[in-house]
N, C-alpha and C positions, 0 to 999 in steps of 0.2 A: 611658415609662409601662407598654408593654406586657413590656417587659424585667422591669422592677422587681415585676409582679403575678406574671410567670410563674417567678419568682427567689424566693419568696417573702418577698421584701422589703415589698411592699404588697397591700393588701387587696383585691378589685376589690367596687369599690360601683358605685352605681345609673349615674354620668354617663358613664363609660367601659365600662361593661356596654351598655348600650345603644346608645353609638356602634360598638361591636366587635359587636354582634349584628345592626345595621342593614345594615354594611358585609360579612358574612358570608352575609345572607339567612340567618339565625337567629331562632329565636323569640323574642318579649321575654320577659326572666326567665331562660333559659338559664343564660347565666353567674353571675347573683344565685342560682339553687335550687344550682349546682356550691359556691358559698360555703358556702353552706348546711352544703351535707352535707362538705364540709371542715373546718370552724368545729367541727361535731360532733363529728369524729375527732380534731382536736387536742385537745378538752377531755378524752375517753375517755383519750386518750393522757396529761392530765395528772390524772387522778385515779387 
């Protein structure tokens, strides 16, 4: 799973965001706001 988000093969949404931000001592939402602002730059990049 973690291969596959970090490969950008897969997206990271909410149920492994969370497990990986628990397991880190990371804030909740970390990895969901990094989507974010990733998601944003690919569309940039597609227009």
């Amino acid at each position: 799973m973690l291969t596959s988000i970090t490969k950008g093969k897969r997206v990271m949404n909410t149920s492994p965001a969370l497990k990986i931000e628990e397991a880190l001592g990371l804030e909740e939402g970390y990895f969901m706001i990094l989507q974010v602002y990733y998601n944003i730059e690919q569309e940039k990049k597609d227009e």
